[in-house]
C-alpha positions as MATLAB code, in Angstrom:
seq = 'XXXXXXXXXXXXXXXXXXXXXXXXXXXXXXXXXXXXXXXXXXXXXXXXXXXXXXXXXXXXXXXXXXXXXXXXXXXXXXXXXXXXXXXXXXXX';
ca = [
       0.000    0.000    0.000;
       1.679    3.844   -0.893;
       2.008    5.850    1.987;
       0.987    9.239    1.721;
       4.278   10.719    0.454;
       4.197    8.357   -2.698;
       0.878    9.235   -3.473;
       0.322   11.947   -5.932;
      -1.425   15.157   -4.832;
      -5.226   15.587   -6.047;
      -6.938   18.620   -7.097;
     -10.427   18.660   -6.935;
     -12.640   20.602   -9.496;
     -16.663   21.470   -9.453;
     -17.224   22.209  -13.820;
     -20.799   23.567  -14.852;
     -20.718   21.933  -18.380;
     -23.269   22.071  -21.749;
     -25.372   18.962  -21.006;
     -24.923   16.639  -24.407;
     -23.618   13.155  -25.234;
     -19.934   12.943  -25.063;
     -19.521   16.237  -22.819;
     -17.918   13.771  -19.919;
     -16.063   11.560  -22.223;
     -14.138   15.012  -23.359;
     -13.732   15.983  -19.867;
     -12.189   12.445  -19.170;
      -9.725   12.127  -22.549;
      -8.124   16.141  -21.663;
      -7.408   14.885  -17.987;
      -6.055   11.650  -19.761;
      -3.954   13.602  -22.308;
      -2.208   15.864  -20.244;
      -0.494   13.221  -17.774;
      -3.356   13.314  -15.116;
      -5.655   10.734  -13.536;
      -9.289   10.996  -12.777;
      -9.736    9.649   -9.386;
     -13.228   10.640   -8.676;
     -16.843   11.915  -10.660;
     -19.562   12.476   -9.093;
     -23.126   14.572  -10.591;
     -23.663   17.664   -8.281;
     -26.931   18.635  -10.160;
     -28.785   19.408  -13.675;
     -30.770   22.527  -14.442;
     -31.379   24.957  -17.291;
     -29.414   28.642  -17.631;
     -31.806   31.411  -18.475;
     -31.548   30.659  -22.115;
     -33.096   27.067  -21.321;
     -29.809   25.128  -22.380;
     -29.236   22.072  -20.266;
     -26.148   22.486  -17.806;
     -24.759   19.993  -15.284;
     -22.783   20.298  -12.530;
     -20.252   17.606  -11.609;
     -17.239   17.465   -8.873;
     -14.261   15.283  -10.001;
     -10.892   14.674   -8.355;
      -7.796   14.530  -11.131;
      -4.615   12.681   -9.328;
      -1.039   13.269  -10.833;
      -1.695   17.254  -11.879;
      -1.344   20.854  -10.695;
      -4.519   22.923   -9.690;
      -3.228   25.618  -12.607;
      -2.831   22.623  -14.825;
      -6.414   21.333  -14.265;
      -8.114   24.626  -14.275;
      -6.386   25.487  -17.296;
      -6.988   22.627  -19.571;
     -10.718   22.147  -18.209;
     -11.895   25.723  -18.405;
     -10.597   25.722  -22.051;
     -13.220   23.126  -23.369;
     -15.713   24.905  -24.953;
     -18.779   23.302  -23.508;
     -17.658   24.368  -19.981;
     -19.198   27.049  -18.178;
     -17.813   27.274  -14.944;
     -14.790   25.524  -13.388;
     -13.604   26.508   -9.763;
     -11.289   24.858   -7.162;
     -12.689   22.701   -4.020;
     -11.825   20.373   -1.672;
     -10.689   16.880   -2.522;
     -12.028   13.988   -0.144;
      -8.736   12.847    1.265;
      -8.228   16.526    2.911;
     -12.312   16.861    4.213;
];
């Protein structure tokens, strides 16, 4: 089993993303291609923006890259809408 210094540090992300097939799958192959991980996806909620286009909210944890490296790459897709910083399970 790693002990906590071998284990790489996670940064945990809540996006606000276009709802439509393959919007997750997207998500998953940028963490993939830039060296990191995804540890964790959960769905936080759905709902419509004012202009009635489906959004969802999900949380995921990316192992293996920085939080500027995550951010970056994520909030450059251009079906997200929001991307912001929390707190990754193993530090709640």
């Amino acid at each position: 089993m790693a002990t906590p210094a071998e284990v790489a540090p996670t940064v945990a992300v809540r996006l606000d993303y276009v709802d439509r097939p393959r919007a997750i799958q997207e998500i998953v192959a940028q963490v993939a291609d830039n060296g990191g991980t995804l540890r964790t996806l959960s769905t936080v909620r759905r709902w419509q923006d004012d202009s009635g286009t489906a959004l969802v909210e999900i949380e995921l944890e990316v192992e293996g890259l920085s939080e500027e490296q995550v951010t970056g790459m994520l909030g450059r897709l251009p079906e997200i809408r929001g991307c912001r910083l929390t707190q990754a399970l193993d530090k709640v």
